[in-house]
N, C-alpha and C positions, 0 to 999 in steps of 0.2 A: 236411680238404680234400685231394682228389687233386692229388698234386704233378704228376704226370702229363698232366693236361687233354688230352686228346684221346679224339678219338672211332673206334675202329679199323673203316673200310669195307672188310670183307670182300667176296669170290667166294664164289659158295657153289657154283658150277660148274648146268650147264642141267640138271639136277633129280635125275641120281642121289646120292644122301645119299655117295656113296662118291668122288665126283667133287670133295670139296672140298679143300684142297694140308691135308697137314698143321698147317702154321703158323696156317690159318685156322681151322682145328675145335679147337687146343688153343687158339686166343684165343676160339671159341666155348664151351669149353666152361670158361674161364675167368672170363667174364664177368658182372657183376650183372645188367646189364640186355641183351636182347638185340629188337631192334628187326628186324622182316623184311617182306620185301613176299612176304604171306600167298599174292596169286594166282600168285607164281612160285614161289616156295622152297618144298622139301620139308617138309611137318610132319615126317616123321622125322628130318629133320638138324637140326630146332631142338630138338626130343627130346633130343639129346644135352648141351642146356644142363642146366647142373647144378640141381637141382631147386629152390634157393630164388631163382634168379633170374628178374627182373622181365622175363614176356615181352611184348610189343609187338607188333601187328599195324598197318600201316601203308599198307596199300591206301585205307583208308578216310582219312586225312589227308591234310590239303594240308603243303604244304612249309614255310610259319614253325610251322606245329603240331610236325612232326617234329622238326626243329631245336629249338624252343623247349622240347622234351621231353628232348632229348639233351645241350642246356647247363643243365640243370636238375640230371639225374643225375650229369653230369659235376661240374658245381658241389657237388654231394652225396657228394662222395669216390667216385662209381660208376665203374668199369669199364664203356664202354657197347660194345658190339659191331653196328654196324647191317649186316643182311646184306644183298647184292644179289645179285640171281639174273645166273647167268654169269659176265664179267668186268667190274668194275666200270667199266673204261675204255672200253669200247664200249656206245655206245648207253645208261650207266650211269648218266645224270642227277645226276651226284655234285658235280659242279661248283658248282652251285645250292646243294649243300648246304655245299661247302667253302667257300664266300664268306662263306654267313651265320654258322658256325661262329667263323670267322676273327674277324670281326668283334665276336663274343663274345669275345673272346680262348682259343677254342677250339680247338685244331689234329685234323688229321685225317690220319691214316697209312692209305692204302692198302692191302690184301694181293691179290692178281690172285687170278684164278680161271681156268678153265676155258669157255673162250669158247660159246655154243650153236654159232659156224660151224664149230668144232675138230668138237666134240661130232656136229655130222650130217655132216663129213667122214666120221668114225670110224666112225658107222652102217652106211654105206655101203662103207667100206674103200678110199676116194679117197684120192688125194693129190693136192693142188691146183696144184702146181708141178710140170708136167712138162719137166724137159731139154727144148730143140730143138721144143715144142710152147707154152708159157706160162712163163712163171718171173715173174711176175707175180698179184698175188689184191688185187683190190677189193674193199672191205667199203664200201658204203653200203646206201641204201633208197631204196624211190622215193619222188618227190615227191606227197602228199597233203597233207592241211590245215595239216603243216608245212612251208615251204617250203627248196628246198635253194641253197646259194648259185649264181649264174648259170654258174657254170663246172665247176658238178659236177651239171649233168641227166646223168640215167641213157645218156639218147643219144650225150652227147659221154663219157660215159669208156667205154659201150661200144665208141666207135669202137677202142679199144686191141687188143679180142678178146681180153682175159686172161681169167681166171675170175673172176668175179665173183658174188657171196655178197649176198644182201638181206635185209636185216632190216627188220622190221615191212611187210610191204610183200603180207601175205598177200589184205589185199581191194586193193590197185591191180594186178592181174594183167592184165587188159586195156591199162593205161596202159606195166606193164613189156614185154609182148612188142611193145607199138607202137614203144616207145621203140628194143629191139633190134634187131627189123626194120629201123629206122629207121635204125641203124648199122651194118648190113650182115650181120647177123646171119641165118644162112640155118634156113628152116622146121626142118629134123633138126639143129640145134645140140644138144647131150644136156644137158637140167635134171635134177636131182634136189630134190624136195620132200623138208625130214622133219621132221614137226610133231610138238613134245613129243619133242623127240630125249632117250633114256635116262630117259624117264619108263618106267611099264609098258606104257602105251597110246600107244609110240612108233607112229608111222604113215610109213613109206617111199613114196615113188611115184617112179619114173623114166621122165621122158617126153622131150619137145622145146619149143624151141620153138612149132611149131607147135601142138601139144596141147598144151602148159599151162594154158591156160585153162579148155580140157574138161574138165581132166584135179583139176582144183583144185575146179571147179563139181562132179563126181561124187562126189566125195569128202568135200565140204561143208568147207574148211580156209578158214578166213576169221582163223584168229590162232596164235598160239604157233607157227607155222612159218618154219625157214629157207630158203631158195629158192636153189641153188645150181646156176651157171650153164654153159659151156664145154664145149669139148673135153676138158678133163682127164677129164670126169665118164662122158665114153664108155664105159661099162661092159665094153668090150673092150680097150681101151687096155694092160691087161696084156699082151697079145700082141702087140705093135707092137713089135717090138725096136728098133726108130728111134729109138724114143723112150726109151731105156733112160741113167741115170744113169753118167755117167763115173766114179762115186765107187769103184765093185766092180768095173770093168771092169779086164779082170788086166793090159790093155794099157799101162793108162793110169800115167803117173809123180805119185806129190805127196810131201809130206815125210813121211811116215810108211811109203810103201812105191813099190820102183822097177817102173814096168812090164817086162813079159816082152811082146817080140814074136813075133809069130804065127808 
């Protein structure tokens, strides 16, 4: 019997095999049994599990099957490793699994990953927190057949005008730039699309929002895309020295070094 019992939920990071933290590929590559959602995660980074372990494809399961599989091996002295594509805590549906676990008398340790919104930041070469412009970044999704609670429609936290990041949210595209408009959002606000970010078949588009919709319909991006929002993403923004970080500025005083006036 594994004295052990838990089940370790990895990040496997938004699809380059090289994007997963350390800690996570030597417990992948640790592992008896390794468990992954086939239509995200890289076959090459499940590759790297050691060859006689028991691998698992779980696209195709519902949720007591997964579970019921995972306190099975666990119960069987296994080592189980279930991977999740990106970072587990966003959007990661792990909750669902850490309850029924639980309730096996199953524990379940986390290891983060490498978020997709990081991932098509870094596409792009954005930084989502600008000084004196945004220091703010919302991560939801629009509302579609799952509902979101009454005080987080895309409308009312647009009203903020931070940057904000959607996930799943590739076929409500009509419903997100109504939503924005809706919150004052002006037609040249600068969107960056990047579907299957750090896959090989990564796909970029930098539009507005007023084109985004055209710009998604041309394109034919209906899934695996992140939809990132704001001023940050103004692809000229580098040259705004307004908006430049107090961090390097040689003026500026903190505890590590004293400013020089001009």
């Amino acid at each position: 019997m594994n004295g052990n019992m838990k089940v370790y939920l990895i990040g496997a990071g938004p699809g380059d095999p090289d994007l997963i933290t350390v800690k996570g590929l030597r417990l992948l590559q640790e592992a008896d049994v390794v468990m992954y959602t086939d239509s995200l995660v890289s076959e090459a980074l499940v590759a790297k599990a050691k060859p006689e372990a028991e691998v698992i494809k779980s696209a195709g399961l519902e949720l007591h099957e997964m579970v019921g599989i995972m306190v099975d091996r666990v119960r069987a002295g296994k080592m189980v490793a279930r991977v999740h594509t990106g970072d587990p805590s966003v959007f990661g549906a792990i909750m669902e699994q850490v309850a029924l676990l639980k309730k096996e008398g199953v524990g379940a340790e986390v290891v983060p990953g490498v978020s997709s919104v990081f991932a098509a930041a870094a596409a792009i070469g954005a930084e989502l927190t600008i000084p004196e412009l945004t220091q703010t970044l919302i991560l939801t999704r629009a509302e579609g057949r799952t509902p979101v609670p009454e005080l987080e429609k895309l409308r009312d936290l647009a009203a903020h005008h931070t940057t904000i990041a959607l996930f799943l949210s590739a076929t409500l595209v009509r419903k997100v730039v109504s939503e924005l408009r809706e919150a004052g959002w002006s037609i040249d606000t600068p969107v960056a699309v990047v579907q299957r970010a750090t896959w090989p078949d990564q796909l970029v588009i930098r539009t507005t929002v007023g084109e985004l919709e055209a710009q998604m319909r041309e394109h034919g991006i209906r899934s695996h895309a992140m939809i990132l929002a704001g001023w940050a993403l103004d692809p000229d923004i580098h040259g705004k020295e307004q908006y430049r970080s107090k961090l390097y500025d040689k003026t500026f005083t903190h505890r590590f070094r004293r400013g020089v006036k001009e």
